[in-house]
C-alpha positions as CSV (number, residue, x, y, z in Angstrom):
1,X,-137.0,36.5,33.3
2,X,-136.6,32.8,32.1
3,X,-138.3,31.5,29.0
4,X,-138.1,27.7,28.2
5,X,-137.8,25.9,25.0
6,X,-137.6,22.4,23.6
7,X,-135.4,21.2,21.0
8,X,-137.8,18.5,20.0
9,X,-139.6,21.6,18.3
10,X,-138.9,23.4,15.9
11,X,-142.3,25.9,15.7
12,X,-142.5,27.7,19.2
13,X,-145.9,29.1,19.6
14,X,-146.1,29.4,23.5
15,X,-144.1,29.8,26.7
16,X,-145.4,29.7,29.5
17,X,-144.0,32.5,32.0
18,X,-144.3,33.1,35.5
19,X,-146.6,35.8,34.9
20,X,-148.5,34.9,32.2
21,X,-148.1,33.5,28.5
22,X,-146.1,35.5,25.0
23,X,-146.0,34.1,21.7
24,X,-142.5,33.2,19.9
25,X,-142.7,34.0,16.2
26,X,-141.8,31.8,13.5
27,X,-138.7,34.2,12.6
28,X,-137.3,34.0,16.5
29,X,-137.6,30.3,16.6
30,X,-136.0,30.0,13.5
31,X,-133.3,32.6,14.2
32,X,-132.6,30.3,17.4
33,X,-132.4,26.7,15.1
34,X,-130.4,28.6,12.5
35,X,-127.6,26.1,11.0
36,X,-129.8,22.7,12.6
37,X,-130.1,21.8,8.8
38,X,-127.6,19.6,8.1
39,X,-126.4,17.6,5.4
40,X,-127.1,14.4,5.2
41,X,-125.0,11.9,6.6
42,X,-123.2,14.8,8.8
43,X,-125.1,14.7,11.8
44,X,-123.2,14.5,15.3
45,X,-124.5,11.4,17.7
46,X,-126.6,12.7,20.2
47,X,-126.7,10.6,23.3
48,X,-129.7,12.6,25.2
49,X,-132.7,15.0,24.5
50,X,-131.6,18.1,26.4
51,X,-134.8,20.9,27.1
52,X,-133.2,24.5,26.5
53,X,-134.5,27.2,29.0
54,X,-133.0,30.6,28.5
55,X,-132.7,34.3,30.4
56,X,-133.0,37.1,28.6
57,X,-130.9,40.2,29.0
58,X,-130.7,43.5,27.3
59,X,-127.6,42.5,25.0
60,X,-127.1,38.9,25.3
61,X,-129.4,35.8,25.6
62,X,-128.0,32.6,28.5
63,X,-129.2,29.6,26.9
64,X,-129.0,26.2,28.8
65,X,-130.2,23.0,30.0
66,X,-130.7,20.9,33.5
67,X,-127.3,21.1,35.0
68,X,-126.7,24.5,34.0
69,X,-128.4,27.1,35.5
70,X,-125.8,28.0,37.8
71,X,-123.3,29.0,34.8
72,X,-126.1,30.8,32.9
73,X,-126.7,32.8,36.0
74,X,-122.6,33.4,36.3
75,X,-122.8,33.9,32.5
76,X,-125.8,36.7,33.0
77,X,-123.9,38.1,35.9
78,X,-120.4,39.0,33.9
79,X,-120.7,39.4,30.6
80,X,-122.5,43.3,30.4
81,X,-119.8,44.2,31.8
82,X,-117.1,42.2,29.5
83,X,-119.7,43.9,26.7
84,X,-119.1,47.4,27.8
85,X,-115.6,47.2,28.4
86,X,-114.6,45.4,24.7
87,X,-117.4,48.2,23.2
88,X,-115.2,50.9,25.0
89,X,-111.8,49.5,23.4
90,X,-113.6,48.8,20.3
91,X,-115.3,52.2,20.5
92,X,-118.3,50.1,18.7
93,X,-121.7,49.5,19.9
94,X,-123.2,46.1,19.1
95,X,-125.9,45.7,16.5
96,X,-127.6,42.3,17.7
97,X,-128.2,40.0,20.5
98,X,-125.0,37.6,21.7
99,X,-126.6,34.2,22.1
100,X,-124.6,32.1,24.4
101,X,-125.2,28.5,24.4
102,X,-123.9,27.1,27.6
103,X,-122.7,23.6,27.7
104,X,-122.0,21.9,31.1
105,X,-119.2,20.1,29.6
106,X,-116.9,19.9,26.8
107,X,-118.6,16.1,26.0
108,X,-122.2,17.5,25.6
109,X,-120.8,20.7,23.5
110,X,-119.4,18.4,21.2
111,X,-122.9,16.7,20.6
112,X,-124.4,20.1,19.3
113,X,-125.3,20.3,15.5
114,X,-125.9,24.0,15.2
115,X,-123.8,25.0,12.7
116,X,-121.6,22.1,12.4
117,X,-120.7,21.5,8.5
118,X,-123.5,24.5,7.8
119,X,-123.2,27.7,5.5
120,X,-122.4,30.2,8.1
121,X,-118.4,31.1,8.7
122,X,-117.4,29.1,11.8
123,X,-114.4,30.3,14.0
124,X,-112.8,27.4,15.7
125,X,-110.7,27.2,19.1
126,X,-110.8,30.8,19.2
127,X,-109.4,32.4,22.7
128,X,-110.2,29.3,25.2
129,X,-111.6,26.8,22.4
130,X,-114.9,29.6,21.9
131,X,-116.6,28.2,19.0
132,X,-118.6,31.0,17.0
133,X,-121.2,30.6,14.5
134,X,-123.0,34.4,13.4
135,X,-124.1,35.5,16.7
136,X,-124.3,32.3,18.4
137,X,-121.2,31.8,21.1
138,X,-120.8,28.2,22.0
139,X,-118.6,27.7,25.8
140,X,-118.7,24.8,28.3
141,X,-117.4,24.8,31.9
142,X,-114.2,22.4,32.3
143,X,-114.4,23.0,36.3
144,X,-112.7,26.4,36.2
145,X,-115.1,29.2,36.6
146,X,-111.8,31.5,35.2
147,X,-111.5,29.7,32.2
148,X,-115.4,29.4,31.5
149,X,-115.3,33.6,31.8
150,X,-112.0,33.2,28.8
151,X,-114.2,31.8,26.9
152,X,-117.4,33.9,27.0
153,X,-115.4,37.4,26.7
154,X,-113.3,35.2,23.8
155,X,-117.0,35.2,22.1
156,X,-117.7,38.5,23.0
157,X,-114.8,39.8,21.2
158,X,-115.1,37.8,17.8
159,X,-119.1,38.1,17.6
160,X,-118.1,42.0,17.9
161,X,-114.6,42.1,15.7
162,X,-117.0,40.5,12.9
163,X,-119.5,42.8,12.9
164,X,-117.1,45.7,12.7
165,X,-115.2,44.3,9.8
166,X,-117.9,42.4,7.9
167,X,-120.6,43.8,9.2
168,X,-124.1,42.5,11.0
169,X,-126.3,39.8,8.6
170,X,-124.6,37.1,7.0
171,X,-125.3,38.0,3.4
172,X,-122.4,41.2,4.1
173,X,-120.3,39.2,6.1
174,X,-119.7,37.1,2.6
175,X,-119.7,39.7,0.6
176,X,-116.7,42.0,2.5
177,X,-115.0,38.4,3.4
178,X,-114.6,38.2,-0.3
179,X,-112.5,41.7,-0.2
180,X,-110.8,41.5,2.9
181,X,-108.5,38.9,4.0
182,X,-106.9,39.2,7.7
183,X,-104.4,36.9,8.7
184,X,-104.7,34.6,11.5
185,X,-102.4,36.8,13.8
186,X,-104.4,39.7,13.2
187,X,-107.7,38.4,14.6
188,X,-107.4,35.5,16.5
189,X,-104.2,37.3,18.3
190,X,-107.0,40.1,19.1
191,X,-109.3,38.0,20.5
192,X,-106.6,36.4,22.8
193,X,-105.3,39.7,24.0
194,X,-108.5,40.5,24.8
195,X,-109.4,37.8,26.6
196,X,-106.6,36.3,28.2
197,X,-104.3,38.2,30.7
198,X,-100.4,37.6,29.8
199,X,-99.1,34.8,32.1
200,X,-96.7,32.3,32.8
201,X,-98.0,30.0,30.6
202,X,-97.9,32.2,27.2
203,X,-94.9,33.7,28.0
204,X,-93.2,30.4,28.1
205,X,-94.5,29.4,24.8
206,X,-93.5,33.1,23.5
207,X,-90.0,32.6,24.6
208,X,-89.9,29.4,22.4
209,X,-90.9,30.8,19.5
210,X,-88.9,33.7,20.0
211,X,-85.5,31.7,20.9
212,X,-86.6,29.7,18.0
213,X,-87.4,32.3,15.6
214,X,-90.6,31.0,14.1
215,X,-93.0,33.4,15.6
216,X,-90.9,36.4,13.3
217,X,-93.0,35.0,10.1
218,X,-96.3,36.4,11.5
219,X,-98.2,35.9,7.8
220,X,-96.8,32.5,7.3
221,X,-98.3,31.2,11.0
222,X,-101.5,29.4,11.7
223,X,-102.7,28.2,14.7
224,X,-102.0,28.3,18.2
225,X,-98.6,29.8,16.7
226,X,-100.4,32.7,15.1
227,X,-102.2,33.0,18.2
228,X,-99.6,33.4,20.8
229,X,-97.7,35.4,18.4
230,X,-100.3,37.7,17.2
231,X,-101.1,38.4,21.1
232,X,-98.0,39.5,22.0
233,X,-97.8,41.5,18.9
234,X,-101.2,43.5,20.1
235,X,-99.9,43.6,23.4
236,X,-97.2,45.5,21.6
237,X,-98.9,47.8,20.0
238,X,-101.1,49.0,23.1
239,X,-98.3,49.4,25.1
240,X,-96.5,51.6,22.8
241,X,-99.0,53.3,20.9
242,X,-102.1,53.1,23.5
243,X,-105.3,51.3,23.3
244,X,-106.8,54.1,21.0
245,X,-104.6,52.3,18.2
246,X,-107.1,49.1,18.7
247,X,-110.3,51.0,17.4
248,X,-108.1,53.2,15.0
249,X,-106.4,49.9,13.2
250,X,-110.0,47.7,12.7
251,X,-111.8,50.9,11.6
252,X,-108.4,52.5,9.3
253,X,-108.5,48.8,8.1
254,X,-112.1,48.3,7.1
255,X,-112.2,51.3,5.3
256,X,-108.7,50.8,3.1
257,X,-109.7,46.8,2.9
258,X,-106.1,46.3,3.8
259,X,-104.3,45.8,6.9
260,X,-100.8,47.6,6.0
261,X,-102.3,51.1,5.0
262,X,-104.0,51.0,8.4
263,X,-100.6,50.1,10.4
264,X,-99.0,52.8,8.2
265,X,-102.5,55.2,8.9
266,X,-102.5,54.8,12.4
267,X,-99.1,54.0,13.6
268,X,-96.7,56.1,10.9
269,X,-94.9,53.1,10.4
270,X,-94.9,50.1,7.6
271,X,-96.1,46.6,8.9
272,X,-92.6,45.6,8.4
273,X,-91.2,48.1,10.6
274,X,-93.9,47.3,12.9
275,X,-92.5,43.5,13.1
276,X,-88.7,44.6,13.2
277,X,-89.4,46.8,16.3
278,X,-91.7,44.3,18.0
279,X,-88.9,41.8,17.3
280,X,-86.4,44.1,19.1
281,X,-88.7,44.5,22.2
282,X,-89.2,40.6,22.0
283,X,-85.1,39.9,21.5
284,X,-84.5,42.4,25.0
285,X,-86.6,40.2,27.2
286,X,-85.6,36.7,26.3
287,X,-82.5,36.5,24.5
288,X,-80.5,35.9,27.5
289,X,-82.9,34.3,29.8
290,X,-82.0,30.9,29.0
291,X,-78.2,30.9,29.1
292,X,-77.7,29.9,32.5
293,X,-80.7,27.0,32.4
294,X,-79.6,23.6,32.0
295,X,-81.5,20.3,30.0
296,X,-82.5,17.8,32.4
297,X,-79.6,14.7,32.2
298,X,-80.8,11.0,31.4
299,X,-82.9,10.0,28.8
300,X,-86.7,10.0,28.1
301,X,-88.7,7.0,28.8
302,X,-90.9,7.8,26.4
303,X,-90.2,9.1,23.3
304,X,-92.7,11.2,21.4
305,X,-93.1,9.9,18.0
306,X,-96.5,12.3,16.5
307,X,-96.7,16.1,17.7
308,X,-100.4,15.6,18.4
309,X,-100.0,13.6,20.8
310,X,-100.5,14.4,24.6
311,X,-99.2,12.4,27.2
312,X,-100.4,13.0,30.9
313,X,-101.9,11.5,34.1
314,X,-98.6,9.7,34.6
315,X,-98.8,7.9,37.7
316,X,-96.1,5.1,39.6
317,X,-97.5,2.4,42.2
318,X,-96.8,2.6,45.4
319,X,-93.4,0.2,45.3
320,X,-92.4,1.9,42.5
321,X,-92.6,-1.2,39.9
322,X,-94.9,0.2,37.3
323,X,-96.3,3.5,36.0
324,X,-99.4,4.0,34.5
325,X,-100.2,6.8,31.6
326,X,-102.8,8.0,29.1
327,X,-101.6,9.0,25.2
328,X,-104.5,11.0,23.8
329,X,-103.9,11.2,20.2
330,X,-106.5,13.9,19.2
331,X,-109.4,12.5,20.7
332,X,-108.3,8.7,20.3
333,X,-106.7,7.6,23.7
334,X,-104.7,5.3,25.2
335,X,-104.2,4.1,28.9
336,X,-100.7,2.1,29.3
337,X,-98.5,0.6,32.1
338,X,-95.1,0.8,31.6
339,X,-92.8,-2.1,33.8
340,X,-90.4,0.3,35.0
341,X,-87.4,-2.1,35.3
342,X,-87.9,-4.0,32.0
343,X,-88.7,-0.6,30.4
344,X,-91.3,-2.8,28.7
345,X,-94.7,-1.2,28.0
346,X,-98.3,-2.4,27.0
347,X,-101.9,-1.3,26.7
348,X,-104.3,-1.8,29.1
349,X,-107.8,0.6,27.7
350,X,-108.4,2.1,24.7
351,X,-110.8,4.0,23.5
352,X,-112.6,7.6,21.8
353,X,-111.6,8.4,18.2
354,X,-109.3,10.1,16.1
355,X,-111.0,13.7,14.3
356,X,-109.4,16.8,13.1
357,X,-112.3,18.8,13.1
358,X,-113.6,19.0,16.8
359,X,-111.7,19.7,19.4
360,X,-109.7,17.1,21.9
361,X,-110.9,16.0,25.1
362,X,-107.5,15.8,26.9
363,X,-109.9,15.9,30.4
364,X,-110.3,11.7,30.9
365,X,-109.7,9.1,31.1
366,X,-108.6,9.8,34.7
367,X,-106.3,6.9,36.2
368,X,-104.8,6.1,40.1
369,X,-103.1,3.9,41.5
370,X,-105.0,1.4,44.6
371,X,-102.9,1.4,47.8
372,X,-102.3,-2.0,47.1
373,X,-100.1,-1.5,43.7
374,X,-102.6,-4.4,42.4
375,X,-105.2,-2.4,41.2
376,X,-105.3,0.2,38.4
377,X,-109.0,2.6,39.2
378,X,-109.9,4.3,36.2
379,X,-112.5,7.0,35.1
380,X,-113.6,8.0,31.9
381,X,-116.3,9.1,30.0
382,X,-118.3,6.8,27.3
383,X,-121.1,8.1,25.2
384,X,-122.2,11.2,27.4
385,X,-121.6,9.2,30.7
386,X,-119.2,9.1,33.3
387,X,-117.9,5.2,33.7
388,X,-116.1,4.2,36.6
389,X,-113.5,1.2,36.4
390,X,-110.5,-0.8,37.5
391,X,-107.9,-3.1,36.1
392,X,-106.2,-6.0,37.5
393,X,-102.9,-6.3,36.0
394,X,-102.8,-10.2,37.4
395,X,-105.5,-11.1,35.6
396,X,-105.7,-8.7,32.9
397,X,-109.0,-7.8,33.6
398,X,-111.1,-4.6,32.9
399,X,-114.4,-3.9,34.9
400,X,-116.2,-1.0,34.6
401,X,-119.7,0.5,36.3
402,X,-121.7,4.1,35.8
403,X,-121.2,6.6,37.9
404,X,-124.3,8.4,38.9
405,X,-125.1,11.9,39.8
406,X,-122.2,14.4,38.8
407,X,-121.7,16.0,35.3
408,X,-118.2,15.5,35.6
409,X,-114.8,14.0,37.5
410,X,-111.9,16.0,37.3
411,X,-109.5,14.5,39.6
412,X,-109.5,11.5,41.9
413,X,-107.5,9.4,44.3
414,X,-108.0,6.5,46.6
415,X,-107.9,6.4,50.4
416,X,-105.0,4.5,52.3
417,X,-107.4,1.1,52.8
418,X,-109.1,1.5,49.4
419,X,-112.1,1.9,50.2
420,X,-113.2,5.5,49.4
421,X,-112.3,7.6,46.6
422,X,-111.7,11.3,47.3
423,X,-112.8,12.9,43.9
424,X,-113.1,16.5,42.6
425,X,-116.3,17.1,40.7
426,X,-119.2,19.3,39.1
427,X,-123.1,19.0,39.9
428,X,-124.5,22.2,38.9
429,X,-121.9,24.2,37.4
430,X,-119.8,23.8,40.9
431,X,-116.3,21.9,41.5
432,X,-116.8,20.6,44.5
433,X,-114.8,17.8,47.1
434,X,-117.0,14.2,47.5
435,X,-115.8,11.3,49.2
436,X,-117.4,8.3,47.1
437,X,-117.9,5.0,48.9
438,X,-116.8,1.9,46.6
439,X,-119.0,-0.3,48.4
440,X,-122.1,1.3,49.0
441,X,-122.4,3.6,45.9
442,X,-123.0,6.5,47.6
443,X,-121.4,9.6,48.2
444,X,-120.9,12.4,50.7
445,X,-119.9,16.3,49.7
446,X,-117.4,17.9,51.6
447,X,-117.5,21.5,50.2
448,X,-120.4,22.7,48.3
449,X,-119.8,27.0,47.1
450,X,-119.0,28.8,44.4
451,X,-115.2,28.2,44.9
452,X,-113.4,25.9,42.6
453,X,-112.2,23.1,44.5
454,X,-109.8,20.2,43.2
455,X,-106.5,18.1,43.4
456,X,-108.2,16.0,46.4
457,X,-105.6,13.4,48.6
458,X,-106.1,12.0,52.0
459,X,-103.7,12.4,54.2
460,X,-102.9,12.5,58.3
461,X,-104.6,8.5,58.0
462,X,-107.6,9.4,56.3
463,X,-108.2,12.0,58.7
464,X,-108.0,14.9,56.3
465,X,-108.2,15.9,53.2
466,X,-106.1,18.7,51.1
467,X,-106.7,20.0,48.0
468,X,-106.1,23.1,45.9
469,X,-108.5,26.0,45.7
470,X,-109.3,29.5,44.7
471,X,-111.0,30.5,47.9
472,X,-109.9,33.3,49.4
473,X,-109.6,31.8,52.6
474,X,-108.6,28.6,54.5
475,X,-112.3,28.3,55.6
476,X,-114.9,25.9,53.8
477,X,-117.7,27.3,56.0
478,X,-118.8,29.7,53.4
């Protein structure tokens, strides 16, 4: 069933289905713009009108707008079962309707105003950057359908963690916040373990903090810190104590309104105790790993002078003269060539802005190098549009054009007479291959499934094309 809404109004009386006609009451439409109030002068810019359609499940509601039906349809098709199987470890039924907003990109989800600077409790970067405001689960799809699937059982598991320990409306959610305070290991490290598999990429980050000895202080941690720490301490308890001890812990801890007479409840041991031992089972897997690694020898080119700030889509010409990279500085970036024999560097694009409070776009701007060495191509996005330019380091000069028809770039590079662009990109909640024509503006798609396609180069003389997929086969016939 899909039902179809407009933001421009804010009173639904009618909707139009393909059977017939239902009426929206006041209360459902208002339960839907819940947290649009803002206060003034707080408002996000808002670049385009977007019409929200909507299918309706028996747990959840898929909301989203042109562009988007294909991830509301992936949305629909997974998350009953991500429901049942967090319900099951939970041992919790939930009360009300998940309401998942889907966003076809990080960009546009940044536009939203529902609950931004509102009354409700906001959880931010939760699990895969899952914003959460009451029952209303905010994701967007960065071209990884595994990543957009984090993110929605990441919302499935807060909206469901806060109803157990606060309970459902919003008026006891404030009033058992007041009593019980969990720190930031405790829940957001549940939501992570829940909806993240261990990997390569935590366990790395784990074995830092562990060498380090920072992740030992779980209360004093906050952030991605507590995070990674508080999921391998989970993972710890369920694979010592079983996953029985989840359910046992939130509903021992609920009841007491503190979080050590339910680890000394459930487990028989003291919260301290608890940390020594999981300390112990940390120290056996990673004390010695890093004995026989080496540092890398030479000196950095760049040095990194703020923690915040990311450097990546470093990329060298083809004689080897210059490099080219983008400094993103939570949300305010920076593209800059770097003379690699003078060690001199200067900027050559700027842009975005600098905010604590959302989170950073580390996605564009997108550079590569023209076969040539004399021309820098860039692509980035600009007020809810994708821009496609190049520099001229000769002249110093910066041109730039819209690029039409795709939702988003994630990766580019240029063919060997510089004439086509090979690009990985979405239309309709798909990463797919195109080969984009510079001179005629148009654009042909090589693959076109639900496989998640990217990393595009020519090779073999333009010939061919590789890039990197999860397909589960060497065949783009499907």
């Amino acid at each position: 069933m899909i039902l179809s809404l407009s933001t421009g109004i804010k009173n639904i009386r009618k909707i139009i289905l393909f059977v017939g006609v239902i009426l929206l009451s006041q209360d459902a439409s208002a339960q839907f713009y819940n947290g649009m109030q803002m206060t003034f002068g707080k408002n996000r810019m808002q670049y385009d009108d977007r019409f929200w359609s909507f299918y309706r499940h028996p747990n959840f509601e898929t909301y989203y707008y042109p562009g988007g039906k294909e991830l509301a349809g992936y949305a629909g098709s997974v998350a009953q079962n991500d429901i049942d199987e967090i319900q099951k470890l939970y041992d919790f039924t939930l009360e009300s309707k998940i309401q998942f907003l889907i966003f076809n990109k990080l960009s546009d989800a940044k536009q939203s105003n529902v609950g931004f600077e509102s009354d409700e409790t906001q959880q931010n970067n939760i699990g895969g950057y899952t914003r959460i405001v009451g029952n209303k689960v905010f994701i967007y799809f960065d071209g990884d359908h595994e990543n957009f699937h984090r993110m929605l059982r990441a919302g499935i598991a807060r909206v469901m963690l806060d109803e157990i320990m606060y309970g459902g409306d919003i008026r006891e959610r404030l009033q058992n916040a007041a009593l019980l305070f969990m720190p930031d290991w405790y829940d957001k490290g549940l939501v992570s373990y829940i909806s993240y598999p261990w990997d390569t990429k935590i366990d790395n980050l784990m074995r830092e903090g562990v060498v380090s000895g920072k992740y030992f202080k779980l209360n004093r941690l906050s952030g991605n810190d507590a995070l990674i720490a508080g999921h391998s301490m989970w993972r710890y308890i369920v694979e010592t104590y079983g996953e029985t001890a989840v359910s046992n812990l939130l509903y021992m801890t609920r009841l007491n309104r503190n979080i050590e007479s339910g680890m000394q409840f459930v487990l028989g041991v003291s919260l301290k105790t608890l940390v020594d031992n999981w300390k112990d089972w940390l120290l056996l897997q990673y004390e010695d790993k890093d004995k026989e690694h080496l540092a890398p020898q030479g000196s950095p080119v760049i040095k990194r002078t703020k923690r915040q700030i990311v450097y990546n889509q470093l990329h060298t010409s083809p004689d080897s003269r210059h490099s080219v990279f983008v400094m993103n500085d939570l949300g305010k970036y920076k593209v800059r060539m770097t003379d690699n024999s003078k060690r001199s560097t200067k900027r050559i694009l700027k842009g975005g802005y600098r905010s604590y409070a959302m989170q950073t776009d580390e996605s564009f701007p997108l550079v590569a190098w023209h076969p040539s060495g004399k021309i820098i191509g860039i692509i980035r996005e600009r007020k809810g549009k994708i821009w496609q330019g190049t520099y001229t380091p000769d002249t110093k000069k910066y041109e730039e054009t819209r690029l039409f028809n795709f939702e988003k770039v994630l990766d580019f590079s240029y063919s060997d007479d510089g004439q086509l662009l090979v690009m990985s990109a979405v239309q309709k909640g798909q990463s797919d291959i195109f080969v984009f024509n510079l001179r005629s503006r148009t654009y042909e798609q090589v693959t076109h499934d639900a496989y998640d396609d990217v990393q595009p180069r020519f090779f073999r003389n333009m010939s061919s094309i590789v890039f990197s997929s999860n397909r589960t086969n060497d065949s783009t016939d499907a």
